[in-house]
C-alpha positions as CSV (number, residue, x, y, z in Angstrom):
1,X,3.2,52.5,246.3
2,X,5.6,54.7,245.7
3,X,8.2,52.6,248.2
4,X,7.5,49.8,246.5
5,X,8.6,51.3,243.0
6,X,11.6,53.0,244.5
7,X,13.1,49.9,246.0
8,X,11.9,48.2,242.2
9,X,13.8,51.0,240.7
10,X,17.1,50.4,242.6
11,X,17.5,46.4,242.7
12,X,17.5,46.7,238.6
13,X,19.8,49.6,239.2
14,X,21.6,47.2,241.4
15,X,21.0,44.0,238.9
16,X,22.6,46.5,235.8
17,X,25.4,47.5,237.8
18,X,25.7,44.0,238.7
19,X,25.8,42.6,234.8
20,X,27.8,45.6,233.5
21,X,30.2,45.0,236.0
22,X,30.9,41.2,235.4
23,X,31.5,42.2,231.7
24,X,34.5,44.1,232.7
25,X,38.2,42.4,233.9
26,X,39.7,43.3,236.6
27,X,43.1,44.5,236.7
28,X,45.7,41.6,237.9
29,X,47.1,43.7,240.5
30,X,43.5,44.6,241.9
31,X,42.5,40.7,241.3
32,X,45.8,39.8,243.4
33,X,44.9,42.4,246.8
34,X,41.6,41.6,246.5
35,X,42.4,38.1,247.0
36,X,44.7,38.4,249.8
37,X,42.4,40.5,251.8
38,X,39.4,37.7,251.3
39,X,42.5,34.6,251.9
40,X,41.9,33.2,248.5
41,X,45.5,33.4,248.0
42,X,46.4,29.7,248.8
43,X,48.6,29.4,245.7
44,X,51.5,31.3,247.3
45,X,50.8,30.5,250.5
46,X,52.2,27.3,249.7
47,X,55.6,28.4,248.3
48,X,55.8,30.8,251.5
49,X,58.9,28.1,253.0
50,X,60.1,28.6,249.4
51,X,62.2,31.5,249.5
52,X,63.9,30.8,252.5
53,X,64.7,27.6,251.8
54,X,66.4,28.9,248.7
55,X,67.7,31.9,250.8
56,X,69.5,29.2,253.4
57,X,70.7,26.7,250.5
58,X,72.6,30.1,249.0
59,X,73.8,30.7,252.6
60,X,75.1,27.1,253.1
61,X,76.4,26.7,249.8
62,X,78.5,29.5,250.1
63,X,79.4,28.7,253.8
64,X,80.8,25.2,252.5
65,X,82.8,26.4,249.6
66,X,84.8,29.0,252.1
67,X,85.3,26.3,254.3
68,X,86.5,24.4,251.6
69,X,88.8,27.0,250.4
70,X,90.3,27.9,253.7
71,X,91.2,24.0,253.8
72,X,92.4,23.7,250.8
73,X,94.8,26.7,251.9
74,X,95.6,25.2,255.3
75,X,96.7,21.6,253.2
76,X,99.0,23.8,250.5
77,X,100.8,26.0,253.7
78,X,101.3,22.8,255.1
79,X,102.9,21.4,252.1
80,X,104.6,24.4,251.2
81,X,106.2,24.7,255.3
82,X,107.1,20.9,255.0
83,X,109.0,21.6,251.4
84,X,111.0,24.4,253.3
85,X,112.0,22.2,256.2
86,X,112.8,19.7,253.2
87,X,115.0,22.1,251.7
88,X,116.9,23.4,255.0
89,X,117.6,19.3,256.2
90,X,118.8,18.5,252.5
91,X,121.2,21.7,252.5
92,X,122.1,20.8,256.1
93,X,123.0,17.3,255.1
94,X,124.7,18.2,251.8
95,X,127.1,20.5,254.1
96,X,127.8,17.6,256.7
97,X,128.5,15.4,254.0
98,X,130.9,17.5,252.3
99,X,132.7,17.9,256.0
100,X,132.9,13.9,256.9
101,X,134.3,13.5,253.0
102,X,137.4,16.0,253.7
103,X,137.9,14.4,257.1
104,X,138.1,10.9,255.9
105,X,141.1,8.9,255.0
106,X,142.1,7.5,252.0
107,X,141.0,4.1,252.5
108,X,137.3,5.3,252.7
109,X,136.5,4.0,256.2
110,X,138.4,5.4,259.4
111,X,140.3,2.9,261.2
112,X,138.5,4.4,264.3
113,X,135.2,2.8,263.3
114,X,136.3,-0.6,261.8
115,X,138.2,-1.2,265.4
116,X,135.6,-0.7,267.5
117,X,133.0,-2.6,265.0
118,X,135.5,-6.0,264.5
119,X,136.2,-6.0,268.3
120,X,132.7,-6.2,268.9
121,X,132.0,-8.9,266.7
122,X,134.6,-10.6,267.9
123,X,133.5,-10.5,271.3
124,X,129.8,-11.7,270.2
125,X,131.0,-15.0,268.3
126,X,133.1,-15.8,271.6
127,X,130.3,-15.6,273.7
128,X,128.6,-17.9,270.9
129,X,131.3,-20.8,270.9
């Protein structure tokens, strides 16, 4: 009898605890580690790809605006190495033309070039006729 009463005694015991128990919120933080023990956490489970994703868009986003950058700054050397060549030919060219200017004659053309040029034209309407 006095079993019997005992194990009546601790299920209300049990029941109270139970009630008293429901009435009372659990912490978020608790709610949260409770739930990953048990595997009830299927919410972020699916945004587990989520941050790496994001972590390997940053990575590639970056990666593509260096590579851009270090092409943009291989185009403007290039640019910048062909303006110097530019600039060397042209001053090159200015002095040679300055030289054939005080070497010509008078007339404009050296008799050395219109010889040769008239002689061969000469020679191509004979072989014409």
């Amino acid at each position: 009898m006095r079993k019997q009463r005992l194990e009546k005694q601790v299920t209300e015991e049990l029941t109270h605890y139970f009630e008293q128990a429901r009435k009372v919120k659990c912490p978020p933080s608790m709610k949260q580690k409770l739930y990953q023990q048990i595997g009830l956490n299927k919410k972020k489970e699916g945004f587990n790809w989520f941050r790496p994703a994001l972590a390997f868009s940053f990575v590639a986003v970056f990666s593509l605006g260096l590579v851009w950058q270090n092409h943009n700054q291989m185009q403007q050397d290039q640019l910048a190495a062909a303006e110097r060549d530019m600039q060397i030919a042209m001053h090159y060219m200015q002095k040679i033309s300055v030289k054939t200017l005080e070497d010509a004659n008078t007339h404009g053309i050296k008799p050395a070039i219109i010889v040769p040029v008239s002689k061969s034209m000469s020679q191509m309407s004979m072989a014409q006729i």
